[in-house]
MOPAC internal coordinates of N, CA, C and O (Angstrom, degrees):
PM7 1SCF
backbone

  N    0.0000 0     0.00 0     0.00 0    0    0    0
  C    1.4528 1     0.00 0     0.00 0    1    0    0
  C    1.5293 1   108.64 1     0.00 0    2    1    0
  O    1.2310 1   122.68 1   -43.50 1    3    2    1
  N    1.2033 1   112.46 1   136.50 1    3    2    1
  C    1.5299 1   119.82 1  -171.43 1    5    3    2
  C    1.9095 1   105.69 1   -78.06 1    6    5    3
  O    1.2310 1   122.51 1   -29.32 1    7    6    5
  N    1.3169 1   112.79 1   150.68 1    7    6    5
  C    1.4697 1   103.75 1  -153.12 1    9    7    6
  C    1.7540 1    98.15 1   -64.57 1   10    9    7
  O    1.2310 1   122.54 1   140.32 1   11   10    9
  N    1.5834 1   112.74 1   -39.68 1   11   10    9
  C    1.8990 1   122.93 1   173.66 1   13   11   10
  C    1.5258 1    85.67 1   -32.32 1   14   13   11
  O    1.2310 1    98.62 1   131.55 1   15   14   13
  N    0.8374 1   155.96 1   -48.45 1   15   14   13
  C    1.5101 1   146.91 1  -137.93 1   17   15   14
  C    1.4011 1   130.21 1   -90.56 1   18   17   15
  O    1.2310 1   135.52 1   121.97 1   19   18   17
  N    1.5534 1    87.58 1   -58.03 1   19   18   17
  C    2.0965 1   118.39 1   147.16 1   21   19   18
  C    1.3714 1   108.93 1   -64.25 1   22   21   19
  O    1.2310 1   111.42 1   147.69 1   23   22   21
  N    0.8071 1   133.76 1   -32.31 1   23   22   21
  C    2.0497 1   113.02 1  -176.48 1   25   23   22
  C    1.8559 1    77.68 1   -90.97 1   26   25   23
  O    1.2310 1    99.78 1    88.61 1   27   26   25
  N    1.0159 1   154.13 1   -91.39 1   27   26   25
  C    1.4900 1   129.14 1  -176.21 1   29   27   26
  C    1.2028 1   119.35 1    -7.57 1   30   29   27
  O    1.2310 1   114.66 1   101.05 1   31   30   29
  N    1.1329 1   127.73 1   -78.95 1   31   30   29
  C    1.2497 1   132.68 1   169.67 1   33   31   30
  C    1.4715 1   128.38 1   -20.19 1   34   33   31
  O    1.2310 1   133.16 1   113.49 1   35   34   33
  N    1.2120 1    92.18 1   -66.51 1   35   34   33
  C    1.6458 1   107.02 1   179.36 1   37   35   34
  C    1.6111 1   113.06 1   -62.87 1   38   37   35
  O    1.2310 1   116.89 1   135.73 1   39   38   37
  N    1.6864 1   123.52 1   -44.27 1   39   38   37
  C    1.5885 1   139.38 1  -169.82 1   41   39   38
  C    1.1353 1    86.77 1   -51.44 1   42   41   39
  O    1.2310 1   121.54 1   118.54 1   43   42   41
  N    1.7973 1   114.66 1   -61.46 1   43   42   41
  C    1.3005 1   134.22 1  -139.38 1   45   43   42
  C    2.1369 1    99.87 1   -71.55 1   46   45   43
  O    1.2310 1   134.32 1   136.02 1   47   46   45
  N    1.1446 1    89.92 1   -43.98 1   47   46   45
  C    1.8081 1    94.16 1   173.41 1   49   47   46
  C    1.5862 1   122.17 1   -54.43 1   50   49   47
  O    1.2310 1   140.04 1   117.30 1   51   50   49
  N    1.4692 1    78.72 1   -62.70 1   51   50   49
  C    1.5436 1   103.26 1   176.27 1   53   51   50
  C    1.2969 1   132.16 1   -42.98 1   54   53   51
  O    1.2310 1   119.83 1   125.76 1   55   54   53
  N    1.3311 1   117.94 1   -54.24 1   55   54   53
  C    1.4914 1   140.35 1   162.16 1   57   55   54
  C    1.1849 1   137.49 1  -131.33 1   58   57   55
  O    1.2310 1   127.48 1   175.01 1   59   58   57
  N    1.4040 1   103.21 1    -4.99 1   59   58   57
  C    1.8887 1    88.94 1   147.22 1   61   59   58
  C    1.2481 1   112.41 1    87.51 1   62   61   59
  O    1.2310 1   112.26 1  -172.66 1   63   62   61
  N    1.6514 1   132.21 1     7.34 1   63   62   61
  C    1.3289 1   146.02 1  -178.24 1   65   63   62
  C    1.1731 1   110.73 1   -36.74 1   66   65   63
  O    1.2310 1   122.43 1   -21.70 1   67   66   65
  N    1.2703 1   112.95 1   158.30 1   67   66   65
  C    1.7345 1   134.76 1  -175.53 1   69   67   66
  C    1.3725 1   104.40 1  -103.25 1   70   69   67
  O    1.2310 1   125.85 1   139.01 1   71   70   69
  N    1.4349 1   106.37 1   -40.99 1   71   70   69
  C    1.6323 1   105.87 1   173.20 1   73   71   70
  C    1.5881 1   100.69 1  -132.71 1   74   73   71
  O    1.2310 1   114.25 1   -18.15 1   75   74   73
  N    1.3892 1   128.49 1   161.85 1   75   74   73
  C    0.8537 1   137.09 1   167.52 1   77   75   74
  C    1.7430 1   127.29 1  -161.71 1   78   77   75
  O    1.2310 1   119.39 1   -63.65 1   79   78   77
  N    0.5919 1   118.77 1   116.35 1   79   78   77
  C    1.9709 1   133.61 1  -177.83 1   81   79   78
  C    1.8964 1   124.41 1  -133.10 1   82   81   79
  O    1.2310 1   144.52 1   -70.88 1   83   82   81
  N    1.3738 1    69.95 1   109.12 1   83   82   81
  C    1.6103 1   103.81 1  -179.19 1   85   83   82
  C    1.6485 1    96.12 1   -90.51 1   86   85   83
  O    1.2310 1   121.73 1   -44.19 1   87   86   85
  N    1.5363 1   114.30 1   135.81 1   87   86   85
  C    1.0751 1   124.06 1  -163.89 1   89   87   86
  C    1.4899 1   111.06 1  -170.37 1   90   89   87
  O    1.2310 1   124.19 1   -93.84 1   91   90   89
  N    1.6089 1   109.56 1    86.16 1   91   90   89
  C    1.7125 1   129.44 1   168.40 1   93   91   90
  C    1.2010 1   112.08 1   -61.41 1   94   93   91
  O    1.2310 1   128.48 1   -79.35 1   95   94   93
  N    1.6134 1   101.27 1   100.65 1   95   94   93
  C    1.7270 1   121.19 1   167.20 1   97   95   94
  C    1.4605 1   116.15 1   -81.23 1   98   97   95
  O    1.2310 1   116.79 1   164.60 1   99   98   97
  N    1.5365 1   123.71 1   -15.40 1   99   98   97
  C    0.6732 1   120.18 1  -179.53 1  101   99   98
  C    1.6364 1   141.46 1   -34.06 1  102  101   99
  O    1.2310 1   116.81 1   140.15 1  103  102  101
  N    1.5970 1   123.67 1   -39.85 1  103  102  101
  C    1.0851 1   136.42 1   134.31 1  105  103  102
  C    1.4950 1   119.92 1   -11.77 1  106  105  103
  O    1.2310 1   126.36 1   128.14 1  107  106  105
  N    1.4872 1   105.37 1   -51.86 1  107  106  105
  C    1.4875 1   101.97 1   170.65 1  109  107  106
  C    1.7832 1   139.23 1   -83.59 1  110  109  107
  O    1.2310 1   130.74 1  -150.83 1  111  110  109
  N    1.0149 1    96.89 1    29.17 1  111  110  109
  C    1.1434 1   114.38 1  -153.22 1  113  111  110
  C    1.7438 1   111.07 1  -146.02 1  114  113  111
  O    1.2310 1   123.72 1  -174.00 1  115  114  113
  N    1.1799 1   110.47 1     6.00 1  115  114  113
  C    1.8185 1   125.01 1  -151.16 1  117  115  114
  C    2.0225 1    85.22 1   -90.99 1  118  117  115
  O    1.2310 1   132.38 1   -67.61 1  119  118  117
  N    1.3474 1    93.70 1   112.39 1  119  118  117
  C    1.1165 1   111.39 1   162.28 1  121  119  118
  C    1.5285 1   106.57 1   107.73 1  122  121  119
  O    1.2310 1   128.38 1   167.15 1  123  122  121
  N    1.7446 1   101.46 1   -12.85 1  123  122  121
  C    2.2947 1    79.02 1  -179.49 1  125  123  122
  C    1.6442 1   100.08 1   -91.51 1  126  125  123
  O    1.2310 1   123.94 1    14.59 1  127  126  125
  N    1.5205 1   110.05 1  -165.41 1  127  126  125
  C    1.0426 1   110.20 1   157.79 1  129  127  126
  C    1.3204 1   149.14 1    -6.27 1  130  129  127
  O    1.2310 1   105.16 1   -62.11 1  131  130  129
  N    1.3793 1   145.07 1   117.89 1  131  130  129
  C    1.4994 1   123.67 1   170.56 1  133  131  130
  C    1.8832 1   113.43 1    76.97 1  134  133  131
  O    1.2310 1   124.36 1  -179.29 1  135  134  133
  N    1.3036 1   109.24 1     0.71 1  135  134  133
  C    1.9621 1   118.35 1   172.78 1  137  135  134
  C    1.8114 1    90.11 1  -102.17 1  138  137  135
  O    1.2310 1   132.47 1   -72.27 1  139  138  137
  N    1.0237 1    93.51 1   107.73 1  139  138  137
  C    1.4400 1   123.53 1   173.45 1  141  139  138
  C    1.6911 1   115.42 1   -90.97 1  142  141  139
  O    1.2310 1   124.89 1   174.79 1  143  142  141
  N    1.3571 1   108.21 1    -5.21 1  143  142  141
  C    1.4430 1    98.79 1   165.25 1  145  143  142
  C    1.6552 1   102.85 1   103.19 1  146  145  143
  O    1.2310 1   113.05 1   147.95 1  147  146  145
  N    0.8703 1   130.73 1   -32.05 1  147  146  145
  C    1.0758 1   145.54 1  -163.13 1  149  147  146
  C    1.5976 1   112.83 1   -87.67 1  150  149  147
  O    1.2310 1   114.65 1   146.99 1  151  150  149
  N    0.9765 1   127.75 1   -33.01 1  151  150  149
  C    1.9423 1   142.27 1   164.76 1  153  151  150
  C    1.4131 1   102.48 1    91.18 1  154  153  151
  O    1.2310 1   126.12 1  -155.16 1  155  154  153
  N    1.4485 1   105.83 1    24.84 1  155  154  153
  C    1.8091 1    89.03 1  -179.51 1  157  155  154
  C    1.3260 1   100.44 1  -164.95 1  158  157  155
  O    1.2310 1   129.95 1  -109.85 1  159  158  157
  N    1.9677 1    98.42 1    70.15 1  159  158  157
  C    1.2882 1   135.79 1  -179.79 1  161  159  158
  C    1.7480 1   118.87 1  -104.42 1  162  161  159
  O    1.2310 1   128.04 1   127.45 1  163  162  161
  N    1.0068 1   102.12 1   -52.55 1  163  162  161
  C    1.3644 1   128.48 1  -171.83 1  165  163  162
  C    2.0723 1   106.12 1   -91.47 1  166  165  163
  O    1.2310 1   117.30 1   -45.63 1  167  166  165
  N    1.1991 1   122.75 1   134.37 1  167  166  165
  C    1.6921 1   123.78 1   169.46 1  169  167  166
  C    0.5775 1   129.00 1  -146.40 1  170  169  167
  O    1.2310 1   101.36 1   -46.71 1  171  170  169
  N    1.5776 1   151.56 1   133.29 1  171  170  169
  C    1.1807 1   146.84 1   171.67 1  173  171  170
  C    1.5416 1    99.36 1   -91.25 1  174  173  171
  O    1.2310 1   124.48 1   -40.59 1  175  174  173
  N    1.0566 1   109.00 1   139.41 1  175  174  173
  C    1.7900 1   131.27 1   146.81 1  177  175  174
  C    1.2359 1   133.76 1   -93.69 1  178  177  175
  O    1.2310 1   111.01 1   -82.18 1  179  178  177
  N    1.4466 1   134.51 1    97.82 1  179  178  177
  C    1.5946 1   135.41 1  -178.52 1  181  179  178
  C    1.3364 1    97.21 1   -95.45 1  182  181  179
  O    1.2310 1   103.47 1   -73.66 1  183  182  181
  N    1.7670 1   148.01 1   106.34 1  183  182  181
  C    0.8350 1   124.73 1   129.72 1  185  183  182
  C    1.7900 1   131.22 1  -121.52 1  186  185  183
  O    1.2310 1   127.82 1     3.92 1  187  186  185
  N    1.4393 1   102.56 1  -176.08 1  187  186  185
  C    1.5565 1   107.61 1  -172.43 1  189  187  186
  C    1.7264 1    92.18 1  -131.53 1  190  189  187
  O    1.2310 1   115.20 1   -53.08 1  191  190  189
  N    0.8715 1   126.71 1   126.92 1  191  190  189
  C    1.8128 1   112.37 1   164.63 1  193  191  190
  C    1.8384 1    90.06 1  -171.50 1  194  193  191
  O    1.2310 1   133.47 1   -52.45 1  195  194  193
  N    1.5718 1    91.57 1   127.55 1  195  194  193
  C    1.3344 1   102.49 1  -172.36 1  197  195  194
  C    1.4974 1   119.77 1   -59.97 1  198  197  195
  O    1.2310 1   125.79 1   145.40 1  199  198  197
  N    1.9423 1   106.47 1   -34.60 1  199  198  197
  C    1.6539 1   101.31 1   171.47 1  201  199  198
  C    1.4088 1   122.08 1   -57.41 1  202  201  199
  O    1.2310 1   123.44 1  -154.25 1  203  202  201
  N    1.4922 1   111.01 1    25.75 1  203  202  201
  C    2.1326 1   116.87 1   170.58 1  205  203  202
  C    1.6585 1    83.57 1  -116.22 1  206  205  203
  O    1.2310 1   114.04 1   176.34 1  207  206  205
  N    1.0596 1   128.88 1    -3.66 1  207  206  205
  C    1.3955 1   101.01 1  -155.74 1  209  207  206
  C    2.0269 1    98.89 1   -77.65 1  210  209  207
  O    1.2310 1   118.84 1   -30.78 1  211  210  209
  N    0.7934 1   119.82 1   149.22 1  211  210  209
  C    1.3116 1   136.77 1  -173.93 1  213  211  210
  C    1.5687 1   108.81 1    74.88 1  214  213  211
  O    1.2310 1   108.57 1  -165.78 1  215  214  213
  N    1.0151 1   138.97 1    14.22 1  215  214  213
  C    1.5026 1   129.09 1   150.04 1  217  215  214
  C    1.3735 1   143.27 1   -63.73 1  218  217  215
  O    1.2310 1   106.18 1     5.93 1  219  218  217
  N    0.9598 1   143.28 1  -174.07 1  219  218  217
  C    1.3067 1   143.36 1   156.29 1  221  219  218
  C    1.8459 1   109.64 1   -77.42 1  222  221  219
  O    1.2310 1   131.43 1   -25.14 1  223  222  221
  N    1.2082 1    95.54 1   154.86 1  223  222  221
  C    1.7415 1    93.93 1   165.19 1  225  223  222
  C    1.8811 1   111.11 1   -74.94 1  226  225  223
  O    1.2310 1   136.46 1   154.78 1  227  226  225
  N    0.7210 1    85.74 1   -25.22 1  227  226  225
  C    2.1675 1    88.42 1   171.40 1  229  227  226
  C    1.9612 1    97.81 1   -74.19 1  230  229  227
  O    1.2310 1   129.36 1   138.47 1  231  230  229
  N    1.4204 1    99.56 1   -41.53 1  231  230  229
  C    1.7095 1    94.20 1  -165.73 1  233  231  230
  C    1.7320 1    92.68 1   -70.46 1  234  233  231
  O    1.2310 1   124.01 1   127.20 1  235  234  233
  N    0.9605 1   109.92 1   -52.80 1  235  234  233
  C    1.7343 1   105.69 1   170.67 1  237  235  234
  C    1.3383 1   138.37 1   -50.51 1  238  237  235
  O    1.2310 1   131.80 1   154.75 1  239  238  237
  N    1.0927 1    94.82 1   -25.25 1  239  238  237
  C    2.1374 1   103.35 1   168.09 1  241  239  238
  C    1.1595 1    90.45 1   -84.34 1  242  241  239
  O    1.2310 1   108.62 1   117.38 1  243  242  241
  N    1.5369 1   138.89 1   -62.62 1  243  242  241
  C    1.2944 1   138.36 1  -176.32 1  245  243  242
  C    1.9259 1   116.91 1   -44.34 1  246  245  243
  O    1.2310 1   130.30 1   130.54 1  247  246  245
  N    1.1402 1    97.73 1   -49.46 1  247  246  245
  C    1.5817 1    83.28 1   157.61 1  249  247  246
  C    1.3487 1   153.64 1   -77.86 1  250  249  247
  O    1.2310 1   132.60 1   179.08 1  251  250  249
  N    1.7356 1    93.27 1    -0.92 1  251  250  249
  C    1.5180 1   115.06 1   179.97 1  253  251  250
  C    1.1868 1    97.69 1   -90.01 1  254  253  251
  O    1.2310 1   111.59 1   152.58 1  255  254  253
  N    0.8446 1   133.46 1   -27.42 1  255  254  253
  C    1.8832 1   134.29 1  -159.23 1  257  255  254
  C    1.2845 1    92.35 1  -120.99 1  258  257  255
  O    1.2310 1   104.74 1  -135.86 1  259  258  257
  N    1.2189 1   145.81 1    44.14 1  259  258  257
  C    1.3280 1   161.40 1   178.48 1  261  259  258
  C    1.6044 1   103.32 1  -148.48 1  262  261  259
  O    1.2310 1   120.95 1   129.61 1  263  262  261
  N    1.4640 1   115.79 1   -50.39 1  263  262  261
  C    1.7039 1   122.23 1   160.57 1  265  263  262
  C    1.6627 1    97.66 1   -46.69 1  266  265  263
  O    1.2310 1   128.85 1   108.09 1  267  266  265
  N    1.4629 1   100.55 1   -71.91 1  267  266  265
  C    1.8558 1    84.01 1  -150.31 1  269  267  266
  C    1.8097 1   111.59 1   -66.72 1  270  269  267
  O    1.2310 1   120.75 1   162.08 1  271  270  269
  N    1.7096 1   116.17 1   -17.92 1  271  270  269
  C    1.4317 1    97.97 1  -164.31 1  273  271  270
  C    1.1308 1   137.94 1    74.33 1  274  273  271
  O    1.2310 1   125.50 1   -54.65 1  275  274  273
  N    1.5607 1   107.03 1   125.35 1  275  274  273
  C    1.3373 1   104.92 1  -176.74 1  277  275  274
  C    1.6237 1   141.11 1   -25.41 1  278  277  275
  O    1.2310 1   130.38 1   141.26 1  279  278  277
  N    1.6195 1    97.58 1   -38.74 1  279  278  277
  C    1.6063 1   112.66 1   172.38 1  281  279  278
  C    1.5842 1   111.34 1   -50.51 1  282  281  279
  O    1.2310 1   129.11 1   139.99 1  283  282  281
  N    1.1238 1   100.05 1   -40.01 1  283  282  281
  C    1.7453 1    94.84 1  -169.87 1  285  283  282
  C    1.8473 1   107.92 1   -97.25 1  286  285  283
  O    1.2310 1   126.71 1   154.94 1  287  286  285
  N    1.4525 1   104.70 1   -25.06 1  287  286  285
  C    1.6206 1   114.45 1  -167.46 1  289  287  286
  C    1.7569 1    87.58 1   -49.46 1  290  289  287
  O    1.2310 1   134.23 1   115.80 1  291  290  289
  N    1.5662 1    90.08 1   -64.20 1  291  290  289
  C    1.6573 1   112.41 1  -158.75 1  293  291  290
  C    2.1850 1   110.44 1   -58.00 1  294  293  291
  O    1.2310 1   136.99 1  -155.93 1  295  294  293
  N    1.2450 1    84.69 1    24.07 1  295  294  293
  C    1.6899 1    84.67 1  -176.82 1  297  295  294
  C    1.4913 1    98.00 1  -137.04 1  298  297  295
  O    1.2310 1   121.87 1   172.31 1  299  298  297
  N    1.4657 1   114.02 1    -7.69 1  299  298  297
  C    1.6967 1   106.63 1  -176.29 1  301  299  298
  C    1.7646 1    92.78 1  -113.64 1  302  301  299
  O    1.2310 1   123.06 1   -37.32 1  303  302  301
  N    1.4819 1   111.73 1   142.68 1  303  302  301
  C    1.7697 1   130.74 1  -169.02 1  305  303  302
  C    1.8526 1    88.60 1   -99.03 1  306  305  303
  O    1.2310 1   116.08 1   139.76 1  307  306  305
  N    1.5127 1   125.05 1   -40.24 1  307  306  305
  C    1.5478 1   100.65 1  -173.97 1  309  307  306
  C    1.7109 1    79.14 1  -137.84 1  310  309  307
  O    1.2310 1   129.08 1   -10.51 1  311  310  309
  N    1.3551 1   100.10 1   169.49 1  311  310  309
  C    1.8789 1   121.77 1  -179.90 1  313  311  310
  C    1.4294 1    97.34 1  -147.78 1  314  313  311
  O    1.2310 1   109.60 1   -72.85 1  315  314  313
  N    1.5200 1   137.11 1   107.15 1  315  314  313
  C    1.5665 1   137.31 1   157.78 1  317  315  314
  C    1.8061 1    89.05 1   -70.46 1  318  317  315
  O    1.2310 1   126.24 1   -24.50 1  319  318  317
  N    1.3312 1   105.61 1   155.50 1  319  318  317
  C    1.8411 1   112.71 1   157.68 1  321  319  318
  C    1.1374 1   100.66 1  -145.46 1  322  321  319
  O    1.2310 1   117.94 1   -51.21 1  323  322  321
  N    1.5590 1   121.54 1   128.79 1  323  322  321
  C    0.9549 1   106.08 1   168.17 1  325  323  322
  C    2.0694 1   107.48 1  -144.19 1  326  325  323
  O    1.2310 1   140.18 1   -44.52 1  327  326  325
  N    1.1505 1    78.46 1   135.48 1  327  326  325
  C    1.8278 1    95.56 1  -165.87 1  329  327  326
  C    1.2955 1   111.79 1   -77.67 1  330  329  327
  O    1.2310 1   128.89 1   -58.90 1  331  330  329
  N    1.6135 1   100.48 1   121.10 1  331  330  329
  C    1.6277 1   101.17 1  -177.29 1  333  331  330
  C    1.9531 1   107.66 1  -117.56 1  334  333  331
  O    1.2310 1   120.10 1   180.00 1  335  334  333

């Protein structure tokens, strides 16, 4: 399974979003720091899912990166999130 697929997977388990967009920047990023060659270094995160609603923005990254788990954290070099 391609990793776009597993961080779906996992958001989608995890919390249950209303909207969600997975989005490999990696391309943009080909050749600095942390691009491992591989194209699926770099991510954006778009989500909306009401089980964040009343948190902090720290409690909300913290639960996104609590969705995907170490397995997947420890394979991505940058993560944007951004809460819609």
């Amino acid at each position: 399974m391609a990793l776009d697929e597993e961080i779906r997977k996992a958001l989608e388990t995890g919390l249950a979003p209303e909207r969600l967009e997975v989005v490999n920047e990696s391309a943009q990023h080909a050749g600095h720091a942390g691009d491992d060659g591989s194209g699926e270094s770099h991510w954006r995160v778009v989500i909306g899912a009401s089980t964040l609603d009343g948190k902090s923005r720290i409690a909300k990254h913290r639960a996104v990166h609590a969705a995907l788990g170490p397995d997947i954290i420890t394979r991505i070099h940058a993560l944007a999130i951004e809460m819609v």
